[in-house]
LOLOKOL-848920 format. One line per field, with one value per residue (C-alpha): residue number from 1; residue in one letter; x, y, z. Coordinates in steps of 0.2 Angstrom, whole numbers, plus 2048, in hexadecimal, padded with zeros to 3 digits. Layout:
BEGIN
i	NUM,...
aa	A,...
east	X,...
north	Y,...
up	Z,...
END
This chain:
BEGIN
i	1,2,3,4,5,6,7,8,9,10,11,12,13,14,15,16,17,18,19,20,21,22,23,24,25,26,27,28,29,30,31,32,33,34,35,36,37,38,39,40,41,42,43,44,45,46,47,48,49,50,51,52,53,54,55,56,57,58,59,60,61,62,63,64,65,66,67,68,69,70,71,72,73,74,75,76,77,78,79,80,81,82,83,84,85,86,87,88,89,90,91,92,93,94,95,96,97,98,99,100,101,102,103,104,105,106,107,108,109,110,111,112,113,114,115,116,117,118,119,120,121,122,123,124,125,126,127,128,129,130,131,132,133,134,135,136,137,138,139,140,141,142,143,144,145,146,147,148,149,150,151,152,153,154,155,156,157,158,159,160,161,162,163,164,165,166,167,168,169,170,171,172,173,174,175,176,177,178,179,180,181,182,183,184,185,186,187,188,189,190,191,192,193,194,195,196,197,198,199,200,201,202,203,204,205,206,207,208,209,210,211,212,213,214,215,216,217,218,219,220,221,222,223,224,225,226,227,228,229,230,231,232,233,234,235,236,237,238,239,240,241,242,243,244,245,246,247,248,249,250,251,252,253,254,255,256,257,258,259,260,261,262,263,264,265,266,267,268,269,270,271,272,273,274,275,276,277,278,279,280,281,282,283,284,285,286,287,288,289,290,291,292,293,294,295,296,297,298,299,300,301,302,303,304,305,306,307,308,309,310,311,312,313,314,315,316,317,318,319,320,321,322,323,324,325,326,327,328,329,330,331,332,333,334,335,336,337,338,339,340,341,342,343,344,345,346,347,348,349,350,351,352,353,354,355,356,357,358,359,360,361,362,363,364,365,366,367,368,369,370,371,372,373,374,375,376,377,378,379,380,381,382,383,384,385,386,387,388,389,390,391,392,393,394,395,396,397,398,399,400,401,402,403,404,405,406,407,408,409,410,411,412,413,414,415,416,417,418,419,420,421,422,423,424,425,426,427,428,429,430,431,432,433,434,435,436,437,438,439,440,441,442,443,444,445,446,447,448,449,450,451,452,453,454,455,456,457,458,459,460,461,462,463,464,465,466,467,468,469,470,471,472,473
aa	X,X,X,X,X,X,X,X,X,X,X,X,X,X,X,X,X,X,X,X,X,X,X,X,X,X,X,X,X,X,X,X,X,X,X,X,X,X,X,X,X,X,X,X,X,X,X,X,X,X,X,X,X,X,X,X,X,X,X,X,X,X,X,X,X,X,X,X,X,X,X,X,X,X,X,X,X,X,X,X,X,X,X,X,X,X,X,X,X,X,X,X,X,X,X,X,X,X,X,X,X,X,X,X,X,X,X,X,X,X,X,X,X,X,X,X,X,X,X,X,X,X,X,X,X,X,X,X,X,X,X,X,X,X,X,X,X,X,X,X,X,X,X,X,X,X,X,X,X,X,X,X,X,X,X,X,X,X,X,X,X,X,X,X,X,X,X,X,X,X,X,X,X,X,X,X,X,X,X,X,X,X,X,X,X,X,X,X,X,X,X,X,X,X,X,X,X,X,X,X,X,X,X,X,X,X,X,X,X,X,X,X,X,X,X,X,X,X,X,X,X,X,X,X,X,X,X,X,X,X,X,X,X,X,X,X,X,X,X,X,X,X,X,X,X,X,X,X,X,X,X,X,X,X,X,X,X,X,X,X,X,X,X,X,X,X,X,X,X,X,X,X,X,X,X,X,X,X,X,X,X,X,X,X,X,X,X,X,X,X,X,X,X,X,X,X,X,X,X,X,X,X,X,X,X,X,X,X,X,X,X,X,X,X,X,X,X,X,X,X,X,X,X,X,X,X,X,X,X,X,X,X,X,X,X,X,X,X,X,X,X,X,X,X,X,X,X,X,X,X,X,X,X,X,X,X,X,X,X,X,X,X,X,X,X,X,X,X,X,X,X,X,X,X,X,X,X,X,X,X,X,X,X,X,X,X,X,X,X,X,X,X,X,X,X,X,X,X,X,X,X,X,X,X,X,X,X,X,X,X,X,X,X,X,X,X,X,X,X,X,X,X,X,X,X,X,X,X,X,X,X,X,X,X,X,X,X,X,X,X,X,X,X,X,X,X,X,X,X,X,X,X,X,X,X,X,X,X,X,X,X,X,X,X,X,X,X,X,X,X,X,X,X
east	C20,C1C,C29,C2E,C25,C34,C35,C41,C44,C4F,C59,C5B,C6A,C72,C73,C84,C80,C7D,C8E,C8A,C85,C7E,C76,C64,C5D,C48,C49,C54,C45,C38,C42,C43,C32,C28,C37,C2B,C1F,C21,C26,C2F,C3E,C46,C57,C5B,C63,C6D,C71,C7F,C86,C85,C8D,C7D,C79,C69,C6C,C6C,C5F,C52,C5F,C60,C4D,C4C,C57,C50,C3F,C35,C22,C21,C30,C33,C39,C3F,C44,C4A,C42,C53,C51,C41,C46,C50,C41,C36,C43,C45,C31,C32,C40,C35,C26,C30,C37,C24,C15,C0A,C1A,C14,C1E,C1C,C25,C28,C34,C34,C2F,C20,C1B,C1C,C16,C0B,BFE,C0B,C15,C05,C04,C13,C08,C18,C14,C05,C07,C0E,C10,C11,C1B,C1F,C20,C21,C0F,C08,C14,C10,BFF,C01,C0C,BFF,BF2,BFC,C01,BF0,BE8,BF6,BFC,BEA,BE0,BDB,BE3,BD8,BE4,BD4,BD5,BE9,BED,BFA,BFB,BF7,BEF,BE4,BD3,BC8,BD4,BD7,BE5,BDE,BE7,BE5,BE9,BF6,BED,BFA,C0A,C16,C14,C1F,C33,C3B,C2D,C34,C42,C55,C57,C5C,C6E,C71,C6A,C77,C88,C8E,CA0,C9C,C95,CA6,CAB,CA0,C9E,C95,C89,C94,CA5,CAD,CB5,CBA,CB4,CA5,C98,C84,C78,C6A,C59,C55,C45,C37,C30,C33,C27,C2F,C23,C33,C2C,C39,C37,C2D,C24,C27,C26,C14,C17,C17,C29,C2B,C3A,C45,C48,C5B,C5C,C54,C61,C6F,C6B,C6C,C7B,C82,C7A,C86,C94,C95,C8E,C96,CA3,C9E,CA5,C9E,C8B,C85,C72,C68,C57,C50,C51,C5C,C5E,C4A,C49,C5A,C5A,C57,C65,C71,C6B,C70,C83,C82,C80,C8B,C99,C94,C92,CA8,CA4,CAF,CA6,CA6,C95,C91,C82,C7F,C6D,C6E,C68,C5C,C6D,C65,C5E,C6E,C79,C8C,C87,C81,C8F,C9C,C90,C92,CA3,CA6,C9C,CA6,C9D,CA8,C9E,C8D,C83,C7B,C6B,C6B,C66,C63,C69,C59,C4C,C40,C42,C46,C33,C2B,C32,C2D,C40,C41,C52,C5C,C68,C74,C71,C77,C86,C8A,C86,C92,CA2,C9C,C9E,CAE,CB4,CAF,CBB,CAA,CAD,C9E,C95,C87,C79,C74,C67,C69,C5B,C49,C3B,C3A,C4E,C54,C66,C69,C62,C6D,C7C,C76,C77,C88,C91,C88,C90,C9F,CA4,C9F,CA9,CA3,CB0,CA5,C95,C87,C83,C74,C69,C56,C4D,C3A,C33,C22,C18,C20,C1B,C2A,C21,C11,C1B,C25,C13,C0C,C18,C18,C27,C2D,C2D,C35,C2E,C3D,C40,C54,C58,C5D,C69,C7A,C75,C7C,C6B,C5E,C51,C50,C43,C47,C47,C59,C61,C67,C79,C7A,C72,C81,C8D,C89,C88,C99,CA0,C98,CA2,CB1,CB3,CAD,CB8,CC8,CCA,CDC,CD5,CC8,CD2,CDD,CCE,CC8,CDA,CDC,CCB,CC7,CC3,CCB,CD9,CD6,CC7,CD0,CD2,CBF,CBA,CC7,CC0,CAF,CB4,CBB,CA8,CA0,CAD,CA5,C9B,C88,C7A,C67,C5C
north	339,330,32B,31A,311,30B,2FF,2F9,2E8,2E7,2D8,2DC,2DC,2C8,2C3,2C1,2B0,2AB,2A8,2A9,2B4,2B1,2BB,2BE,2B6,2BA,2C9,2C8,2BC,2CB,2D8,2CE,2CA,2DA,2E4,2DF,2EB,2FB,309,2FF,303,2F7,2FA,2EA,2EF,2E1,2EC,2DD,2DB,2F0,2F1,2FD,2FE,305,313,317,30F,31D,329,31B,317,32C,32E,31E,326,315,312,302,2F8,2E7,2DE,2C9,2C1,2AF,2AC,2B2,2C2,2C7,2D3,2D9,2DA,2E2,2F1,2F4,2F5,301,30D,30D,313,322,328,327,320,320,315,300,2F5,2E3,2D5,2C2,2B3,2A4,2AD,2B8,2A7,29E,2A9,2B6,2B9,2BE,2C8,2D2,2D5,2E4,2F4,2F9,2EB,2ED,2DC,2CD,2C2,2AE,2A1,2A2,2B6,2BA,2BA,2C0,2CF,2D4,2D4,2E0,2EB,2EF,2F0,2FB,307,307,30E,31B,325,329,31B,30D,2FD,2EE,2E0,2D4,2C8,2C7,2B5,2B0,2C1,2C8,2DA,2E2,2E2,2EC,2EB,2D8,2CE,2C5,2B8,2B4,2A1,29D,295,296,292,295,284,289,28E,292,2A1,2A9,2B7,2B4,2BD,2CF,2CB,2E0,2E4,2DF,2E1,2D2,2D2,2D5,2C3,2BB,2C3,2BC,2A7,2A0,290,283,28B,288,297,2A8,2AE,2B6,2A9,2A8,29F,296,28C,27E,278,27E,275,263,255,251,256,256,25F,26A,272,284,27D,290,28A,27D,26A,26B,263,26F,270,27E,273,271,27B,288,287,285,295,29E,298,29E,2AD,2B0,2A7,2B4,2C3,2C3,2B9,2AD,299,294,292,28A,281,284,279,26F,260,262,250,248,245,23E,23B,250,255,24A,24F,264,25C,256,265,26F,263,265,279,278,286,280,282,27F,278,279,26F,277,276,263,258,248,23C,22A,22F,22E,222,220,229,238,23C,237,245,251,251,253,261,26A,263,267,268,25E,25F,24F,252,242,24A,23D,22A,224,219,21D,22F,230,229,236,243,23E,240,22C,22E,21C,21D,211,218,22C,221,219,22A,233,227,229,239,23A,22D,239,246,251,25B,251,25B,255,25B,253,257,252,255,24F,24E,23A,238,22A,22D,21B,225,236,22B,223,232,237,229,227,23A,236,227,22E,232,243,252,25E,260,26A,262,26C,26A,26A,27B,27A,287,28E,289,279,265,264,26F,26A,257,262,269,257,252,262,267,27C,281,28F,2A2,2AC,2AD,2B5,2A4,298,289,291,299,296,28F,282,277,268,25D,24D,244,243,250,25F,25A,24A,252,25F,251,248,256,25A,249,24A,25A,257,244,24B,259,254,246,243,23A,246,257,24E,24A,25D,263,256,259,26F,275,285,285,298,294,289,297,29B,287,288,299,28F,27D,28A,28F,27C,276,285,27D,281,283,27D,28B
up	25C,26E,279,27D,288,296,29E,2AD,2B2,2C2,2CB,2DE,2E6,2E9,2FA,300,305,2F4,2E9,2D9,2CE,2BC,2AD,2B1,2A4,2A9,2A7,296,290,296,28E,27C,27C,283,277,268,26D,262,26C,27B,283,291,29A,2A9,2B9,2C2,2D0,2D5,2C4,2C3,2D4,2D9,2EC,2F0,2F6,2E4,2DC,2DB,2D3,2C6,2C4,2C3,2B6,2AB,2B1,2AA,2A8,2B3,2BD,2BC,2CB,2C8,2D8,2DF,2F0,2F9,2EF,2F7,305,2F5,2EB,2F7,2FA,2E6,2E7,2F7,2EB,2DA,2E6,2EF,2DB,2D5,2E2,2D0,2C6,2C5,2CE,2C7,2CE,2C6,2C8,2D4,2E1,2DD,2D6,2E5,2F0,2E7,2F3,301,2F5,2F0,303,2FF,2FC,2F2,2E4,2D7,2CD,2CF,2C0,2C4,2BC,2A8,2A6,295,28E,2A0,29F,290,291,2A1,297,289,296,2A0,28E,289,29B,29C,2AA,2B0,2AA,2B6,2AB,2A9,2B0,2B4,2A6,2A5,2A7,2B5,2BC,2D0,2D1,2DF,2DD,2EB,2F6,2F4,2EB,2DB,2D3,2C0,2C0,2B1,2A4,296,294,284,27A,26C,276,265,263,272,26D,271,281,27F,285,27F,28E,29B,2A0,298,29E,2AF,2B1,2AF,2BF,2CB,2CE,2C3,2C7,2BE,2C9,2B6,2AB,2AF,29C,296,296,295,29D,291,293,286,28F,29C,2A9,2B2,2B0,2C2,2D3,2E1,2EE,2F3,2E3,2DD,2CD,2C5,2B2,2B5,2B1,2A0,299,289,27C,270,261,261,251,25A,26A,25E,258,266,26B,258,25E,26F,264,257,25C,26E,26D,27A,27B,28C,291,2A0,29A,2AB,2A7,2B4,2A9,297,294,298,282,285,26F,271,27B,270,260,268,26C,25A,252,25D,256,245,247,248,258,267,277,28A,290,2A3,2A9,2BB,2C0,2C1,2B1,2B3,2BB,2B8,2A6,2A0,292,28E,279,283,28E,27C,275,282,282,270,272,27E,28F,29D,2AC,2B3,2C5,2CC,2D6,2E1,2EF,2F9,2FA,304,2F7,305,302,2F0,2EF,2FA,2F2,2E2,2DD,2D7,2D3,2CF,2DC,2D3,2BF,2C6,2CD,2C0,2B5,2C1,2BD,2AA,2AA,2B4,2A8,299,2A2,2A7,2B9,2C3,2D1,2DC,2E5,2F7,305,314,324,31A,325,32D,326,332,337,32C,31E,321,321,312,309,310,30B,2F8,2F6,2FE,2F4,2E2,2D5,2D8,2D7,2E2,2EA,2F3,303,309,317,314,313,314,30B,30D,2FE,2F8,2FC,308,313,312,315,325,32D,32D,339,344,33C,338,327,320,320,320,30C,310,315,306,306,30A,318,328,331,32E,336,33C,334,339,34A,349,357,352,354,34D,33E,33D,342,333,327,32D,329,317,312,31C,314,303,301,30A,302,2F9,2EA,2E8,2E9,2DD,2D0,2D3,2D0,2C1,2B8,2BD,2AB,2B0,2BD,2BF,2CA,2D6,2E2,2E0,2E6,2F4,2F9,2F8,302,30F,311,30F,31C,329,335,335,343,345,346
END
């Protein structure tokens, strides 16, 4: 009887800048859907949830001794990513190294630039990886595998990187496996901070869409622009799934847009109630704010809703156009004392520092976060990463962008994209968290309103670090 093929998909260690920590769901998706091949055996290693330094990563890839590693990775991962890729190589130079996520996908040809890395896969993974794994069983240890006609998928070719453009994308969500939530420490999640700041519990993170019909330039367009949907009876299921099997009452919804078929995202809260399972909902990566109605948020509530993020970003109608954002600045206000009334824990999400921002405008911003009903926020200054409309916008006006991927936005530097000087710039981002965060009413309402008092510590701990001052680098 052959062996198993193995496979072993690795997160890389978390930068300590970032706070939070969350179940990684890619590679759960990867591992469900490459798992229906016959003969396949995949283990994930979270080596921050594993609390595995790297000093002993190849005495773990050893002792797994898989056929091809899997590498996913957020841009602030990559130093991360590039050392896991160095590891495999040292266990075994022969041993593929395959790395996908945001950034791969956003940077693919300087990531194929790593001698260390053999493939890259771009944007939606699932059908590309697969592909690659049957090519890669099929050729063997001593075959040379044909990757040429792999759709979405970077590889060498005589010496030079070729890039498959992505012409498919999974039309049909509910086709996709359930993640293969048996492959992680689940329990260990419930340690860390999690995106929402709500709960202390196990919990699990879910996608209900892919993709955003939105083009904002600061955003990595990793799932294309095609908006796709889970029916809710298939997202209903999964959450039965978790519910039952693992015992799990709280999931944070992560799309980029859950609510744009607003008659969709009410008719998922619906059934929730009528499924008689008590939940806690977190909406943390931000819903559409102004495509909102008073019957959703009644909805969301039934249903267990407890927390919702606001990307406003910026209060400037002059910018909200050029950055293809064109939020309604007055219908996510209005949204954001509906959902306060509705007893949901509102957080928001502001940048500060675009590129031709007027101080007028800056202030603009400061004040519409300030004087929202919002119980917290992010108040980041601009990043302009390499590979995104921002910095093409940032270039144009002889402006720096960003190459030095560590960086992301909690770190301590940034740049200085407008014509603003430097520190009025900090002097008004000072103001915003300073006035937002110590205000009495608000600390009240944040007191008041925490889902779970337990992680009042956790957001003091976390206003201690917003209220630290920052430099322009």
């Amino acid at each position: 009887m052959a062996e198993p093929y193995r496979i072993l998909l690795i997160k890389p260690r978390r930068n300590e800048e970032q706070p939070t920590l969350m179940p990684p769901l890619g590679c759960m998706y990867l591992a469900a859907f490459v798992r229906r091949q016959s003969d396949v055996d995949v283990r994930i290693m979270d080596m921050t949830a594993e609390q595995l330094p790297y000093g002993r990563l190849a005495e773990a890839i050893r002792a797994y001794d898989p056929h091809v590693v899997g590498i996913s990775a957020l841009t602030y991962e990559s130093s991360g990513m590039d050392r896991v890729a160095s590891i495999a190589k040292s266990v075994r130079a022969d041993l593929p190294v395959v790395v996908g996520g945001p950034h791969p996908s956003a940077y693919t040809q300087r990531v194929m630039e790593n001698a260390d890395i053999d493939y890259a896969v771009t944007g939606e993974g699932e059908l590309t990886f697969d592909d690659l794994v049957r090519v890669l069983r099929e050729a063997g240890t001593n075959g040379r595998p044909d990757v040429a006609g792999i759709d979405g998928l970077a590889f060498r070719e005589n010496g030079a990187v070729r890039i498959n453009p992505r012409t498919r994308y999974i039309d049909d969500l509910d086709s996709i496996p359930f993640p293969a939530w048996d492959l992680i420490p689940l329990p260990v999640y419930k340690k860390f901070i999690r995106m929402s700041r709500c709960g202390t519990n196990d919990y699990m993170v879910i996608f209900t869409t892919r993709s955003c019909p939105y083009k904002c330039l600061y955003c990595h367009q990793v799932f294309g622009k095609g908006f796709r949907t889970r029916s809710p009876e298939n997202v209903l299921a999964e959450i039965r799934a978790l519910h039952d099997t693992y015992g799990i009452r709280h999931f944070e919804i992560i799309d980029d847009i859950f609510n744009l078929d607003l008659p969709r995202a009410k008719r998922i809260f619906d059934m929730i109630v009528e499924s008689g399972m008590k939940l806690r909902l977190t909406f943390p990566n931000g819903v559409r704010g102004d495509h909102l109605d008073e019957e959703f948020f009644v909805k969301a509530k039934r249903a267990g809703v407890v927390f919702m993020a606001f990307a406003v970003e910026t209060a400037s109608p002059r910018l909200q156009r050029k950055l293809q954002k064109n939020i309604n600045l007055e219908r996510i206000r209005h949204n954001i004392s509906l959902a306060l009334k509705h007893g949901i824990f509102c957080h928001g999400f502001f940048m500060l520092g675009f590129p031709t921002e007027t101080r007028a405008e800056l202030l603009a911003t400061s004040d519409f976060a300030i004087h929202s009903d919002l119980h917290t926020a992010n108040i980041f200054v601009v990043n302009p990463f390499e590979g995104t409309g921002l910095a093409d916008w940032a270039k144009e006006i002889g402006k720096p962008v960003l190459s030095q991927f560590e960086r992301n936005y909690f770190s301590k530097e940034f740049v200085n994209l407008t014509d603003v000087p430097d520190a009025e710039l900090n002097r008004i981002r000072k103001r915003t968290v300073r006035r937002f965060f110590l205000s009495p009413r608000r600390a009240y309402r944040v007191v008041r309103d925490l889902p779970d008092k337990d992680n009042l510590w956790a957001l003091l701990m976390l206003l201690l670090k917003r209220l630290a001052l920052r430099s322009t680098g």
